[in-house]
C-alpha positions in Angstrom: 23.3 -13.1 3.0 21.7 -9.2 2.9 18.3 -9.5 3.3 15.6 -7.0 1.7 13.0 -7.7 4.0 10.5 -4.8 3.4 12.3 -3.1 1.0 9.9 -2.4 -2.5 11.5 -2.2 -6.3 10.5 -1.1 -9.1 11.5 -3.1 -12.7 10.5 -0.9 -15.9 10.1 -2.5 -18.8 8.0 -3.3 -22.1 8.2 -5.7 -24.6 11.9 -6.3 -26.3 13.4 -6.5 -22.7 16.6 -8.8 -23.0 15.8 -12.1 -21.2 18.2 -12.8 -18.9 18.6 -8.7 -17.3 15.3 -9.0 -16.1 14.5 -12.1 -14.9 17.5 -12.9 -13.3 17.5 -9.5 -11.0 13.9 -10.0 -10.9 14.5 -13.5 -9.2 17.3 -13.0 -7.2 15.8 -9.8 -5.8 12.8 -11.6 -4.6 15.0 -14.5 -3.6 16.7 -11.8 -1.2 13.5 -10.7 0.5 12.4 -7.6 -1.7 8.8 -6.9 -3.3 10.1 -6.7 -6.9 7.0 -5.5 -9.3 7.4 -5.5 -13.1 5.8 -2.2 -14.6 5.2 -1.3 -17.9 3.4 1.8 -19.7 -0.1 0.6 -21.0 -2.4 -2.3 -19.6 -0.7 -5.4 -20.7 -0.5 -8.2 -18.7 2.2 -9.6 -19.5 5.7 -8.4 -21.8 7.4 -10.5 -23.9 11.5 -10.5 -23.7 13.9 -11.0 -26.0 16.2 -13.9 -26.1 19.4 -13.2 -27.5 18.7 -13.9 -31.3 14.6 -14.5 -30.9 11.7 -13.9 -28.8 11.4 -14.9 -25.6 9.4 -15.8 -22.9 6.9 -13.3 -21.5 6.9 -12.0 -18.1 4.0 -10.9 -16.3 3.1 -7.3 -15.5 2.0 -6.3 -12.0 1.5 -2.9 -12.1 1.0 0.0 -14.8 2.9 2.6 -15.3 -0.2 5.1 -14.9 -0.7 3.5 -11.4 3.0 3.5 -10.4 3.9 5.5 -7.7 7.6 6.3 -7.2 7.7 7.1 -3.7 6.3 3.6 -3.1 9.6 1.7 -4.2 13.1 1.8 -2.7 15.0 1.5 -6.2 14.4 1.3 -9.7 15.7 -1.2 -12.0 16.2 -1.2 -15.7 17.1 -3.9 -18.2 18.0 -3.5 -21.5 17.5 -5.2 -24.9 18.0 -3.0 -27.8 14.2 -2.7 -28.2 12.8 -2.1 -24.5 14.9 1.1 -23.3 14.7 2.7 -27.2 10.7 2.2 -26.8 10.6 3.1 -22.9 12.9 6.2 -23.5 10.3 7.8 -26.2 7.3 7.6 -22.9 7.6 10.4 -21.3 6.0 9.1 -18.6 8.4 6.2 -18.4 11.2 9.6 -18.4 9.6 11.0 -15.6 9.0 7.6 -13.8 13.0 7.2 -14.1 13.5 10.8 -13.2 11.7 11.2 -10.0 13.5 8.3 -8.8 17.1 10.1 -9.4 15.7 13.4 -8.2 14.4 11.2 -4.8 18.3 10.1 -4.5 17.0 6.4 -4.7 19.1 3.7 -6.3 18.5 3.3 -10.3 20.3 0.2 -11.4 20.5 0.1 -15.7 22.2 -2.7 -17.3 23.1 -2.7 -21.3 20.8 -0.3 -22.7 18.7 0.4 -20.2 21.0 3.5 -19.6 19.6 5.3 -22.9 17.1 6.3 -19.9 19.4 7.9 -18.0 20.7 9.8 -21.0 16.8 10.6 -21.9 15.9 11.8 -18.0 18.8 14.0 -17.4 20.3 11.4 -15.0 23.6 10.6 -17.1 25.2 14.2 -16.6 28.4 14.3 -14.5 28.4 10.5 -13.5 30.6 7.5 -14.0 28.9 4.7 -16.0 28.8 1.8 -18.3 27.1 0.5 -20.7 26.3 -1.5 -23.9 29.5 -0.4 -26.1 27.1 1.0 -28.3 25.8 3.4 -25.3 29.1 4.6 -24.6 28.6 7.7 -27.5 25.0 8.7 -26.2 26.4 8.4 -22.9 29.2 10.5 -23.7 27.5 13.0 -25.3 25.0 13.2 -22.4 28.1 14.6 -20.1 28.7 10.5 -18.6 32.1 9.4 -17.8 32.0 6.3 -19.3 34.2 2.7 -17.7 34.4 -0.2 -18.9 33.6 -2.5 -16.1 31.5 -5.1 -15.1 29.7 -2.7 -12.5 29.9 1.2 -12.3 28.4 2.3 -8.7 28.3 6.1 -8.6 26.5 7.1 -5.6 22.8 5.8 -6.3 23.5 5.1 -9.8 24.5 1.6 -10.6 24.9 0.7 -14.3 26.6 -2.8 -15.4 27.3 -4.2 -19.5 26.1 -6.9 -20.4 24.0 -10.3 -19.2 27.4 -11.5 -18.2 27.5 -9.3 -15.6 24.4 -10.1 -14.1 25.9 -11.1 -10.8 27.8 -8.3 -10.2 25.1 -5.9 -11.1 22.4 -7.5 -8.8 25.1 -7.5 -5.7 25.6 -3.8 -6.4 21.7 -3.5 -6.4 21.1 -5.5 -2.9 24.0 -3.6 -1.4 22.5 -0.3 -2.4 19.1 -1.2 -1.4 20.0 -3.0 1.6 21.9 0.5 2.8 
């Protein structure tokens, strides 16, 4: 198994986060050796996911975003839920967060919606990605090349569907951290 001994990600996210696409990469991350830390604009403690129909459980916050230093993490990873990137992508400090990691050539793994970000940063332009069907148009729009595929790897840009591709999408994300 890879390990990610050492290596430091980065999870934005606020409340409306779907459930499963950030705890699961979130656990299996940290289950792989990485310091994961959830991060979140504001000084909650904790966020509070979304569950497929309903709320969800909440996840604790370890650092805020004011206090978040890019350059500290390896990679940045971020979940969707309809709610989470359509709040996160209206921050523009959550826009630059995302953005100096794509300027810094550092992997940025987005899964569902989470890749309205990368449409709001300038990150989507001229790269291969999936997405949330719903996505696909901003993505479009934003000069993406949209696939329909479990996992889209396009150089340190990984982008995956939907919670059932969860295990594709967090091997993509230890294999790009990991390089």
């Amino acid at each position: 198994m890879t390990t990610l001994d050492g290596k430091k990600i980065a999870i934005l996210a606020t409340d409306g986060f779907e459930q499963s696409e950030l705890e699961q990469p979130l656990q299996d991350l940290r289950k792989a050796g990485a310091q994961v830390d959830v991060i979140t604009p504001g000084d909650a403690a904790s966020i509070k996911g979304w569950d497929k129909k309903d709320w969800g459980r909440s996840v604790a916050v370890d650092v805020a975003l004011s206090k978040a230093d890019h350059a500290a993490y390896d990679a940045l990873v971020l979940p969707g839920g309809q709610m989470n990137p359509d709040v996160l992508r209206a921050d523009a400090d959550a826009v630059a967060f995302v953005r100096a990691f794509g300027e810094a050539g550092k992997p940025i793994a987005a899964i569902c919606h989470g890749p309205w970000l990368l449409v709001e940063s300038g990150l989507a332009k001229g790269r291969k990605v999936t997405s949330w069907p719903s996505v696909k148009t901003d993505l479009v729009n934003a000069g993406a090349q949209w696939e329909d595929a479990e996992v889209v790897v396009d150089g340190s840009l990984i982008t995956s569907r939907k919670p059932d591709d969860i295990p594709a999408f967090n091997a993509a994300i230890v294999k790009a951290v990991a390089a």
